[in-house]
Structure formats: structure tokens, C-alpha cells
C-alpha positions as CSV (number, residue, x, y, z in Angstrom):
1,X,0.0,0.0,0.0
2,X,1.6,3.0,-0.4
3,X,2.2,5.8,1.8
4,X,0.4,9.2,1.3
5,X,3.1,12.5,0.5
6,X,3.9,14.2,3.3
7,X,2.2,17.2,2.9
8,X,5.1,19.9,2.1
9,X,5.3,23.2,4.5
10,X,3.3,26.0,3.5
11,X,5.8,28.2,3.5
12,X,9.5,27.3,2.1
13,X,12.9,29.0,2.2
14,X,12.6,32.1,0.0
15,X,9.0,32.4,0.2
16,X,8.1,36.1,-0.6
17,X,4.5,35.7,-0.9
18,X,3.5,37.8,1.9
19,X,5.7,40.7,1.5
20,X,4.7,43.6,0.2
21,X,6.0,45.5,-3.1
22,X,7.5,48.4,-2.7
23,X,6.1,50.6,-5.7
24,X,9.5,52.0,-7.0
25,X,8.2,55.5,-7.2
26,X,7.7,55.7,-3.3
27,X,9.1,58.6,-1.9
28,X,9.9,58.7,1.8
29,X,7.6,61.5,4.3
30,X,10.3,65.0,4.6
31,X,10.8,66.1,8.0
32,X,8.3,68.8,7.0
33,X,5.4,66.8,6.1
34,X,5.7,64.5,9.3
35,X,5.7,68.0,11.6
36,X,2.8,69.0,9.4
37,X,1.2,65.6,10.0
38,X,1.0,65.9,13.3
39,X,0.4,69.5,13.6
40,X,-2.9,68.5,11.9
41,X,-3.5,65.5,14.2
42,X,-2.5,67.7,17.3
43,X,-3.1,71.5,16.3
44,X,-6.3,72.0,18.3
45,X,-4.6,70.2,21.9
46,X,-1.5,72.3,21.0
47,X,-3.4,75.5,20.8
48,X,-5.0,74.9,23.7
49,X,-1.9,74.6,25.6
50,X,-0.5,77.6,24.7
51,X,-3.9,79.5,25.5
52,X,-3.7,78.9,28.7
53,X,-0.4,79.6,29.7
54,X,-0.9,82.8,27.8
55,X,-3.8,83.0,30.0
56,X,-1.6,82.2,33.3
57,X,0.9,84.5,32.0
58,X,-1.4,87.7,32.0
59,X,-3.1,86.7,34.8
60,X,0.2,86.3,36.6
61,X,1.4,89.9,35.1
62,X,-1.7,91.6,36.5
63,X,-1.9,90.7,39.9
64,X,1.9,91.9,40.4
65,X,0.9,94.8,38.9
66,X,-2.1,95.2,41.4
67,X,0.2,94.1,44.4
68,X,2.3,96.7,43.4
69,X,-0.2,99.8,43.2
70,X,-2.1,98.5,46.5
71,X,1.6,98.3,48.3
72,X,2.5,102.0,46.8
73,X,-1.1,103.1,47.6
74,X,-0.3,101.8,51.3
75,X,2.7,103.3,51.3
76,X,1.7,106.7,50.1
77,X,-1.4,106.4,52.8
78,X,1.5,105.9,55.7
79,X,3.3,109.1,54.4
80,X,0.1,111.2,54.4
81,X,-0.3,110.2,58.4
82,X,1.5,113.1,60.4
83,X,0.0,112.8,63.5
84,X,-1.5,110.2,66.1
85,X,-4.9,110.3,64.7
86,X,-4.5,109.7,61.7
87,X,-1.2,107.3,62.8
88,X,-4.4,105.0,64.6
89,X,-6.7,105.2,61.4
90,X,-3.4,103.9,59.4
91,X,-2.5,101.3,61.7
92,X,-6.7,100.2,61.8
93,X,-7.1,100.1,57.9
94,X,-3.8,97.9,57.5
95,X,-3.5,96.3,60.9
96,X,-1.0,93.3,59.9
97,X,1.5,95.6,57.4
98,X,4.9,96.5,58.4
99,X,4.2,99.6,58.1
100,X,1.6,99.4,61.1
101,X,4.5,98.3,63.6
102,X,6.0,101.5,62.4
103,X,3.2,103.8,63.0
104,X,2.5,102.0,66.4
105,X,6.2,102.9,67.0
106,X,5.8,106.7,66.4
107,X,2.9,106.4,68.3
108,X,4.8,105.1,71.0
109,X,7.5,108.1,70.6
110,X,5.0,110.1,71.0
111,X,3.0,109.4,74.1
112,X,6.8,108.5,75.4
113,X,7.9,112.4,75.1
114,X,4.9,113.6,76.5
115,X,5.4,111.7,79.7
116,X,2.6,109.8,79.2
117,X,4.0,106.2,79.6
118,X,1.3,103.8,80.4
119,X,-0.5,105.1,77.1
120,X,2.7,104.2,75.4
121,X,3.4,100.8,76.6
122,X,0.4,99.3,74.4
123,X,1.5,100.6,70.9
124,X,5.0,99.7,71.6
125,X,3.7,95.6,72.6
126,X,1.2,96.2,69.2
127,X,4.8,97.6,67.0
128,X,7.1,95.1,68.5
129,X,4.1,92.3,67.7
130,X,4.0,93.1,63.9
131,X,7.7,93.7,63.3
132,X,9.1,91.2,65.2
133,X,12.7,91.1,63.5
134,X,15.1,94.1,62.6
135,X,16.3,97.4,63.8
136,X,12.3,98.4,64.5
137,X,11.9,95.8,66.9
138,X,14.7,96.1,68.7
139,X,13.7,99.7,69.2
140,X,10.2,99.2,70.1
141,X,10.9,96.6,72.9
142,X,13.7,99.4,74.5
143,X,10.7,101.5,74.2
144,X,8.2,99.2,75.7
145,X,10.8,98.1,78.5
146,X,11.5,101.9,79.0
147,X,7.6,102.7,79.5
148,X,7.0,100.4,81.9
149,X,10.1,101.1,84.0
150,X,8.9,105.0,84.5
151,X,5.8,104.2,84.1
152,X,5.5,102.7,87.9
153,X,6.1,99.1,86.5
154,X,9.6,98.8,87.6
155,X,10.0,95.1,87.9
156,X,8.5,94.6,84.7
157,X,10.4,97.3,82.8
158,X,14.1,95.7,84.4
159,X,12.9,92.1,83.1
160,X,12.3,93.4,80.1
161,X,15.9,95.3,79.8
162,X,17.6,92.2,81.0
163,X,15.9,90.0,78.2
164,X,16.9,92.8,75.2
165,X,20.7,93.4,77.1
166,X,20.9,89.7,77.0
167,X,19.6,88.6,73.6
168,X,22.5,88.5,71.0
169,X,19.6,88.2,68.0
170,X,18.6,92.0,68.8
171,X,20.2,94.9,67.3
172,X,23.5,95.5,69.6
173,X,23.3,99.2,70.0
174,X,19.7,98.6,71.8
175,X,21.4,96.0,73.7
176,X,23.6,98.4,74.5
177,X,21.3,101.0,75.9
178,X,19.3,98.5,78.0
179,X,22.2,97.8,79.5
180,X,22.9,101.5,80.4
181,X,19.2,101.8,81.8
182,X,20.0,98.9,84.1
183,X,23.2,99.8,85.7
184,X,21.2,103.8,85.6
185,X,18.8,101.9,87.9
186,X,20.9,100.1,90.1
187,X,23.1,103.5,90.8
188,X,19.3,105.1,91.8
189,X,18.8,102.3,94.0
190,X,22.0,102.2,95.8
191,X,23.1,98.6,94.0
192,X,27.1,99.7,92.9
193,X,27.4,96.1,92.7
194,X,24.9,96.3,89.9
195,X,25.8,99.0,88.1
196,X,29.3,97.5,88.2
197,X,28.0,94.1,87.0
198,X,25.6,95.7,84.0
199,X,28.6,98.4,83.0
200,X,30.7,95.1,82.3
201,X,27.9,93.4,80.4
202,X,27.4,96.5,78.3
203,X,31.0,96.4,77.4
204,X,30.9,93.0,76.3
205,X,28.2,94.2,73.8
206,X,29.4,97.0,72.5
207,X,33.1,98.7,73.9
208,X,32.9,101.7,71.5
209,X,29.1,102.5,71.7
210,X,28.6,105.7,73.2
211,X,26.6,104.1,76.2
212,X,30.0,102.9,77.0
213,X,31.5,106.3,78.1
214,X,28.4,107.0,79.9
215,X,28.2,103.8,82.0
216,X,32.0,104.4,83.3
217,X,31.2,107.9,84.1
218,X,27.9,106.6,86.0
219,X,30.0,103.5,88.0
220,X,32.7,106.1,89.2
221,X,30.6,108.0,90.4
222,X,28.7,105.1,92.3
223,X,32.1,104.0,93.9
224,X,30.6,104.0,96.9
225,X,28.4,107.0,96.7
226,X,25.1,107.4,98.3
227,X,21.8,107.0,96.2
228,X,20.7,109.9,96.7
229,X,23.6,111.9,94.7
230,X,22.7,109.6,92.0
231,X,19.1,109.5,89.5
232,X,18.1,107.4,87.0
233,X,18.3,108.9,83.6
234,X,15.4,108.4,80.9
235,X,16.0,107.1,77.8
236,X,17.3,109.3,74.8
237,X,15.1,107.8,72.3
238,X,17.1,107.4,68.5
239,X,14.9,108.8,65.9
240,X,12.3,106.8,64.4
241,X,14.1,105.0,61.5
242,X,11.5,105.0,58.9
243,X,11.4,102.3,56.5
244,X,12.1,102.9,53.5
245,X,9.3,104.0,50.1
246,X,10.7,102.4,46.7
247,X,12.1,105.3,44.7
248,X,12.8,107.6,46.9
């Protein structure tokens, strides 16, 4: 009987019956037709894009340009205020801007110089609260520490010169006067040992500030003088160092 042909494969060496022809007048897609290829499968998603961070852009653009004009429009507003009334109306319109620390400082000054101290030991706490850092600080705390000591708070005002004297983050010629108001206390209160022990604290601060002189002056004279040929002396308050208004 004879065997059936094995059935040959379906597909032998050198088949090329599923390859496609390559018409010989096919040109290869330029660089410039695939980018227009896809510009026209992607154009509208593209477009979009670019909309909207035109869009962001502008909107970006125009609310610097509104923070500016509302910051020069604050600033302008803190200029205008010459006196404490319209200081307070300042300082109640933009409660939280530096500048209210600094018109709570000249506040301060103010009821300071006319002897009225209690009234000034609240806008120095509210000036010292919204500056917190810098020269301004510094100064309202001396202030506040100041009001309190001749304002009948004595305890009070001598904690609060130690802290400033004794805080090397505050500005070292305010450190340098709270340490003159402490050893100006301890000569009115008969403490030479004090005024001996805050004169050398205030030189360790600051040997060439001009608090310096004044402290030796104020320990040889309380060399074993009474109190009573000594008395405290009030602060001499720097001038209120104003911050400063872009282009001026």
C-alpha cells in the first residue's frame, strides 16, 4: 500500500509571498510633512496649551501689577499720616503691614515724650508684635521696656531690659542701651554692685558704643556713693528709623 506525501510546508525557504511591493516610485515623508502631519492631528490640543499659559501668564502679570499699586497706595497712605490720629486710622485700615509696627512705633514716641508712659506701653507691645525682627523691633521693645520702668512698673520694665541686654539676636546698640538703663537703675537704687556688673555686660556688647563712656562715668561716680547723689536717667530715644518708600 503506499504511503500518502507528506504534505510539504506552507511556507518554504525564499517564500516572498506575503511581502509587500514596494512601488518603485515611493518617496519617503520630509521632515516637514511629518511635523505637518502631526500638527494636523495635534493642532487644536497644541493651541489649547499655549492658551492657557498665555492666559496664566497675563493673569500672573496683572496681579503683580495690582500688588504693586495697592503696596505704593499703602505706602503713600503711611506718608500722608503726620500725626497720632490719623497714625491709629493707618494702623486700623492695615493692621497686619509692616508699616503698622512702624506707625505703632511713632505712636509710641509720642506718648513716650509727652510723659505719658502707660499710654505708650500698648502701641510699643502692638509695634514690637507686627515687626518682630530688625532694627524696629529692637527699638520698640527698648521702648516698651523703657515705659514700663517709668511708668510705675519697675519690675517689669528691668525684666524686660535684661531680656533685650541679654539677647544677641537683637540689634547691639539697643542691647547696649538696656544695659545702660539697668546699671542707671541700680546707681538710683543704691546697687554699685549692679551698676558695676551691667557696665561690664554693656561692654561686652558694644566697647565703643557711646553708652559705654556714659556707664564708666555713671559707676565712678557710684564707687561708693550714696543714692541719693545719683538718679536714674530716661531714655534718649534714636529717631524713628522710617522704613524705606521704593524710589525715593
Amino acid at each position: 500500500m503506499p504511503k500518502p506525501a507528506t504534505p510539504s510546508s506552507s511556507k518554504s525557504p525564499g517564500d516572498d509571498r506575503n511581502l509587500v511591493r514596494v512601488d518603485e516610485n515611493y518617496v519617503a515623508p520630509s521632515f516637514e510633512d511629518r511635523v505637518r502631519l502631526i500638527w494636523e492631528k495635534n493642532s487644536t490640543a497644541v493651541t489649547t496649551v499655549l492658551v492657557a499659559i498665555l492666559l496664566a501668564i497675563a493673569a500672573k502679570g496683572g496681579w503683580e501689577y495690582l500688588s504693586a499699586q495697592k503696596e505704593q497706595d499703602v505706602e503713600r497712605a503711611y506718608d500722608a499720616a503726620t500725626n497720632s490720629t490719623q497714625l491709629k486710622t493707618f494702623v486700623a485700615a492695615h493692621p497686619d503691614h509692616p508699616l503698622a509696627g512702624a506707625a505703632q512705633l511713632r505712636i509710641a514716641d509720642e506718648a513716650y515724650a509727652e510723659g505719658r508712659f502707660a499710654d505708650a506701653i500698648a502701641p510699643y507691645e502692638q509695634a514690637a508684635a507686627v515687626l518682630k525682627t530688625g532694627p524696629l523691633a529692637s527699638r520698640a521693645r527698648l521702648g516698651l521696656a523703657m515705659a514700663k520702668l517709668q511708668g510705675g512698673r519697675e519690675a517689669d520694665g528691668e525684666a524686660a531690659l535684661k531680656a533685650l541686654a541679654s539677647n544677641p539676636d537683637e540689634v547691639k546698640a539697643f542691647r547696649a542701651e538696656a544695659a545702660y538703663h539697668l546699671a542707671s537703675a541700680a546707681a538710683a537704687n543704691g546697687k554699685p554692685e549692679d551698676v558695676k556688673t551691667y557696665s561690664e555686660q554693656l561692654l561686652q556688647i558694644d566697647a565703643t558704643s557711646p553708652w559705654a563712656q556714659r556707664v564708666m562715668q555713671l559707676r565712678a561716680i557710684t564707687g561708693g556713693a550714696p543714692a541719693a547723689n545719683v538718679s536714674p536717667q530716661p531714655t534718649t530715644q534714636a529717631p524713628l528709623i522710617k522704613l524705606p518708600t521704593p524710589g525715593k
